[in-house]
C-alpha positions in Angstrom: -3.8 15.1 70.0 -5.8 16.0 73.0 -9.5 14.3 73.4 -12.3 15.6 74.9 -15.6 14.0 75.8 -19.0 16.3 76.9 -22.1 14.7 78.1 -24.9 17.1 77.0 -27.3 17.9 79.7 -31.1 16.8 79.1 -32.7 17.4 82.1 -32.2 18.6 85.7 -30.4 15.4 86.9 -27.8 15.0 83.7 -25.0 17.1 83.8 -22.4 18.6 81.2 -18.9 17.5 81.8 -16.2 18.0 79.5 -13.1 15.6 79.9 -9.9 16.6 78.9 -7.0 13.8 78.5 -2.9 14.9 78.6 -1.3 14.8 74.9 0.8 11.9 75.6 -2.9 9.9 75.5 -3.0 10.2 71.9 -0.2 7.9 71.2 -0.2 5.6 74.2 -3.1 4.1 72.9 -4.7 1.2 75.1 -1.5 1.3 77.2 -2.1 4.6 78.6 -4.2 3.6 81.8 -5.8 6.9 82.7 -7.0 7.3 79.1 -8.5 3.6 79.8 -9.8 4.4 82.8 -11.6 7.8 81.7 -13.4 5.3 78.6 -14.7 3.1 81.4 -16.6 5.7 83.2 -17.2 7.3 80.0 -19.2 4.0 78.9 -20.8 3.5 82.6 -22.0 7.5 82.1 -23.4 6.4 79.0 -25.3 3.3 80.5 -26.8 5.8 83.1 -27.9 8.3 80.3 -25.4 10.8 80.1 -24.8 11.9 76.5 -20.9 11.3 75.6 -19.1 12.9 72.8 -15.4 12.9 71.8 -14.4 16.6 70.5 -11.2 16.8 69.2 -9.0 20.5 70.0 -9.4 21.6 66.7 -13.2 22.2 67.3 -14.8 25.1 68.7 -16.8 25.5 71.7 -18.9 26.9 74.2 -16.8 26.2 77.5 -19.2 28.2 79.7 -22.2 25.1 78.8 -20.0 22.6 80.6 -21.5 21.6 84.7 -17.8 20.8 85.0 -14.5 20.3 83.7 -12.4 17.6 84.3 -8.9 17.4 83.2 -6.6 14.2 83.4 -2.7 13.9 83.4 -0.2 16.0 85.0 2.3 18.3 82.8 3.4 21.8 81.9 0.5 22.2 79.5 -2.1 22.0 82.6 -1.1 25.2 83.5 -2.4 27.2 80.7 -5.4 24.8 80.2 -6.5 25.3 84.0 -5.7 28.7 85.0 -7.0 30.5 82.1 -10.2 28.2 81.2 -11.3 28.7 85.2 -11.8 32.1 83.9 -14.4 31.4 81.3 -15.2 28.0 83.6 -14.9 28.1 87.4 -15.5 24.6 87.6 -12.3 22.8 86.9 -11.8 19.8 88.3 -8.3 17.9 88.2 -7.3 14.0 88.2 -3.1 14.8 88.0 -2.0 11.1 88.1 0.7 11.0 90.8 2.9 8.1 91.3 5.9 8.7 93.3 8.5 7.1 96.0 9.9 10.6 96.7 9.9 11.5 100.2 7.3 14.2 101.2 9.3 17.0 102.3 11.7 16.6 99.2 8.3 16.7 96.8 6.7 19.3 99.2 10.1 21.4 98.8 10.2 21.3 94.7 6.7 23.1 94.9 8.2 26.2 95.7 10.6 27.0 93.0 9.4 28.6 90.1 8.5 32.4 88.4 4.8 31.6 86.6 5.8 35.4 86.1 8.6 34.7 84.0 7.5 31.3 82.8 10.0 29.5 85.2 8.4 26.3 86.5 8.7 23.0 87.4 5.5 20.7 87.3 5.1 20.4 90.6 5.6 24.3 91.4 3.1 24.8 88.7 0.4 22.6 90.2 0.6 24.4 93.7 0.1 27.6 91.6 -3.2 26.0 90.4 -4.7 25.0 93.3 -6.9 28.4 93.4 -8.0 27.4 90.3 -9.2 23.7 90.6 -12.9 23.2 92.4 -12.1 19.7 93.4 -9.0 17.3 93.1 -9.5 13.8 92.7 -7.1 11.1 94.1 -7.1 7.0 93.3 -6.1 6.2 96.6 -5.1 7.8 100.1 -1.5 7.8 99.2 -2.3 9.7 96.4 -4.7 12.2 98.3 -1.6 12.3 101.0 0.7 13.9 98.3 -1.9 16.2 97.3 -2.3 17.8 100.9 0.7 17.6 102.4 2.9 18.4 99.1 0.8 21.0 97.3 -0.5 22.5 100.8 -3.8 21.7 99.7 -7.0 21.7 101.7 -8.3 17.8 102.5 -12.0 19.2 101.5 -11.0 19.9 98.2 -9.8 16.5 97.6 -11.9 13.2 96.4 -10.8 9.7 96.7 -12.1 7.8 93.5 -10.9 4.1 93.0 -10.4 2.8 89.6 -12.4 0.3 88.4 -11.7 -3.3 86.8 -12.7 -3.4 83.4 -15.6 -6.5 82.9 -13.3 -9.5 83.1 -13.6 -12.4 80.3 -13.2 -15.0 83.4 -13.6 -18.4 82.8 -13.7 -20.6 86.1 -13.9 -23.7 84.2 -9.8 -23.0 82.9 -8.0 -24.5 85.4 -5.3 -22.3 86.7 -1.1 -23.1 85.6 1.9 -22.9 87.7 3.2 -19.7 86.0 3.7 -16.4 86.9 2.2 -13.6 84.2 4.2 -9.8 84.2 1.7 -7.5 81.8 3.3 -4.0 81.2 5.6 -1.4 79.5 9.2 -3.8 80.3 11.3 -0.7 79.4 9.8 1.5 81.7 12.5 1.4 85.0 10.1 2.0 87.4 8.4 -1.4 86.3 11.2 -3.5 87.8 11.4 -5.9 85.0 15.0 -6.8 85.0 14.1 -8.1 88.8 11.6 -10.1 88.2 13.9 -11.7 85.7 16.2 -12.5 88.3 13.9 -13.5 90.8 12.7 -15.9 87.6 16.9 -17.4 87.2 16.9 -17.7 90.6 13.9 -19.6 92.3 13.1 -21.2 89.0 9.1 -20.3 88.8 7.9 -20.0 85.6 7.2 -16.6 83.8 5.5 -15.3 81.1 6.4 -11.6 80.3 3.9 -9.5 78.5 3.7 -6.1 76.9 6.0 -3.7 75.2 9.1 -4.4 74.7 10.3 -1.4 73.4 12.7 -1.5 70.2 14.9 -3.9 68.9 17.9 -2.4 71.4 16.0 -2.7 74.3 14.4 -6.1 73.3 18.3 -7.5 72.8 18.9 -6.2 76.6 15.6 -8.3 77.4 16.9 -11.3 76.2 20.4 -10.7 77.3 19.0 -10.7 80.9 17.1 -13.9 80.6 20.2 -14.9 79.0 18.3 -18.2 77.8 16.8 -19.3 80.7 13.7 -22.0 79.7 11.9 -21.0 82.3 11.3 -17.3 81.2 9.0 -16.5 77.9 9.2 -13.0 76.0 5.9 -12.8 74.7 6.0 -9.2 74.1 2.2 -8.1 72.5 -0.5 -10.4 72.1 -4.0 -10.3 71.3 -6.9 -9.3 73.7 -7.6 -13.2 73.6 -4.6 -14.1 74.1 -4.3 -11.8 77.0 -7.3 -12.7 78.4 -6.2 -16.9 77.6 -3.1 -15.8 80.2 -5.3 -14.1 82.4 -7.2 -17.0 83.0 -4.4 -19.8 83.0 -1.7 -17.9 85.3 -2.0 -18.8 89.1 0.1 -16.1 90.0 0.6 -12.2 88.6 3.5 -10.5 90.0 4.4 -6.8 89.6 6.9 -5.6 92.0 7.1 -1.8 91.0 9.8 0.6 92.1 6.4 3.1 92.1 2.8 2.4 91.1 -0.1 4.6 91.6 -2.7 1.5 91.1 -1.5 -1.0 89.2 -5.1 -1.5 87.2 -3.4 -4.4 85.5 -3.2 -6.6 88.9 -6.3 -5.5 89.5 -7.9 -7.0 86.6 -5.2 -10.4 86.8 -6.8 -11.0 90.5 -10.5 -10.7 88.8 -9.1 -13.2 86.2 -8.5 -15.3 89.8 -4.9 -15.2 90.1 -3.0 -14.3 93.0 -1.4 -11.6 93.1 2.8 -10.6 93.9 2.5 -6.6 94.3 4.9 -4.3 95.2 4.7 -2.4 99.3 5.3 0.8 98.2 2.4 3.5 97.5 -0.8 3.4 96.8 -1.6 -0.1 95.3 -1.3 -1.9 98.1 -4.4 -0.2 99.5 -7.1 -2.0 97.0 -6.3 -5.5 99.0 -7.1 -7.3 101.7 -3.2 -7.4 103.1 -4.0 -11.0 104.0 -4.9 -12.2 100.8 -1.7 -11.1 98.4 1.7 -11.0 98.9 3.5 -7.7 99.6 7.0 -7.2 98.3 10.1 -4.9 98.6 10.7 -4.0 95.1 14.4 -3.8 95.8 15.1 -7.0 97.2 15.5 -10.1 95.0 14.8 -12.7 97.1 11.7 -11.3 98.8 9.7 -10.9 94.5 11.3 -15.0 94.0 10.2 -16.3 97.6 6.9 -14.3 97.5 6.1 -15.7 93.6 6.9 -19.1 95.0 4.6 -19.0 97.8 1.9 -17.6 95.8 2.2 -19.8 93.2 1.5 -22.8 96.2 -1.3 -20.9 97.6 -4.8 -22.6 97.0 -6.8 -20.4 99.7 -7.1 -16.7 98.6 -9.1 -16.6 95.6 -12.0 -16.9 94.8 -11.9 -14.6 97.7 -10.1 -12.0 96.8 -11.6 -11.9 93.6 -15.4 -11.5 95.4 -13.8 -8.4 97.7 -12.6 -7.2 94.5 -15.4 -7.0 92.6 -18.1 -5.9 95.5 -15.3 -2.7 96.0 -14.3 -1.5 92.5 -16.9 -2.6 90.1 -17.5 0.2 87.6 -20.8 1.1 89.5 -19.8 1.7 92.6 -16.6 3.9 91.9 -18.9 5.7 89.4 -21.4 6.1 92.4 -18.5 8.2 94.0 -17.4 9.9 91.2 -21.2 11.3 89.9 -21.7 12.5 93.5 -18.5 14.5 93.6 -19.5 16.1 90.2 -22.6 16.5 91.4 -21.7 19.0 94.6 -19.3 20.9 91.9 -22.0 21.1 89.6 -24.8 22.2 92.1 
């Protein structure tokens, strides 16, 4: 089920914007991040005025009302969506999600086979076919933007950098912080890394506390084959909000060493929760930190995730600043500030 949200104009200054979230949202729930992160600025639009509605597809409407259109998530079903809505709306604007260790000229390459004649396309072919039809791309972070330009050939002014946004943290200074490291995420998804964190866990000894999905009972037996007992490693799979925000605020390090991330909101939020953070080197997420104040990894390597845990899980000096960068850089007003404006030269 595809969700869309309008905010009814009122006057001059409030603007119409319909946003449009990929199918897959519908059953992701509060796992899928870019549905999260289109409900946080649909709740800061609110706080500023704007009127927000969810419409569900089966409705009917007047397209040609909206100031613009936004439209999240990249698949084959954007194709149809963009290119023949920009001819009842011209102002399409387009968040596609990209997160991706493929090397430019092999991504750049894949954009050029396809028919949209015959209905023969990749998603990436398909996406440099839209670009004529999108006002505005917007990008989380300057990796992101880089794929955008240099892989889809499309022009640097038609792209917008947009941070995401920490969702208001339940942070409680007064819990003092514990000697474990906290994973938070889908453990079944490869690109996630689990199964080397694991190792990293068996190996240097830290403490971990693994949270999230865990998939089905198959892949929950691999889990706990791969911890193969260890005490030091917990399978919490899902807990409650509290709960999650009680781990938040206990763990002294969060770790997620991603074989590709586009953000990583969930390390985002852990370091406003004041824990320090074990992140991945490759694309975009290491761009949100000061480089001096978290610890960089190479996904791949073993040893790097268990000595990097270790030494965050001894470090006593980078929060609370880290956490005061954090929250002066992507607080929902500020990377609503940026992402009004862009609407705004779209719109006007």
């Amino acid at each position: 089920m595809v969700f869309f949200l309008y905010f009814c104009a009122q006057n001059d200054d409030i603007m119409t914007i319909a946003y449009v979230m990929y199918p897959g949202a519908c059953y992701m729930g509060k796992a899928d991040g870019s549905k999260m992160q289109a409900e946080i600025w649909a709740d800061e639009l609110l706080r500023r005025g704007h009127v927000v509605e969810r419409i569900n597809p089966w409705g009917h409407y007047d397209w040609k009302k909206f100031d613009v259109v936004h439209v999240f998530g990249f698949g084959l079903w954007n194709y149809d969506m963009i290119h023949w809505g920009s001819g009842i709306n011209p102002n399409f604007v387009f968040s596609p999600i990209i997160d991706t260790n493929t090397p430019m000229w092999k991504y750049r390459l894949a954009t050029y086979f396809g028919c949209s004649k015959l209905r023969l396309f990749s998603q990436n072919y398909m996406l440099r076919q839209l670009k004529q039809d999108v006002k505005l791309f917007f990008a989380r972070t300057q990796y992101e933007a880089d794929y955008l330009c240099r892989g889809y050939g499309i022009e640097k002014q038609k792209v917008a950098i947009v941070p995401l946004s920490f969702r208001e943290p339940h942070f409680n200074p007064a819990i003092a912080k514990e000697k474990f490291c906290l994973f938070v995420g889908t453990m079944t998804q490869p690109r996630k890394n689990v199964p080397a964190l694991i190792k990293a866990a068996q190996k240097y000894g830290f403490r971990l506390k693994l949270v999230g999905n865990k998939g089905n009972s198959k892949s929950e037996a691999e889990l706990r084959a791969m911890i193969a007992g260890a005490e030091n490693i917990e399978l919490l799979g899902f807990v409650s909000d509290e709960e999650l925000s009680s781990l938040y605020n206990r763990a002294k390090v969060f770790a997620l060493p991603s074989l590709n991330e586009g953000v990583g909101l969930v390390a985002l939020e852990a370091a406003m929760h004041g824990c320090n953070i074990v992140i991945t080197k490759l694309g975009g997420p290491k761009e949100y930190y000061d480089q001096d104040s978290v610890q960089l990894v190479n996904p791949y390597d073993i040893d790097d995730i268990g000595q990097a845990v270790l030494r965050a899980l001894d470090d006593d000096a980078s929060q609370p600043h880290l956490r005061e960068c954090l929250e002066r850089k992507y607080n929902v007003s500020a990377c609503v500030d940026l992402l009004e404006a862009a609407y705004s030269r779209i719109a006007h």
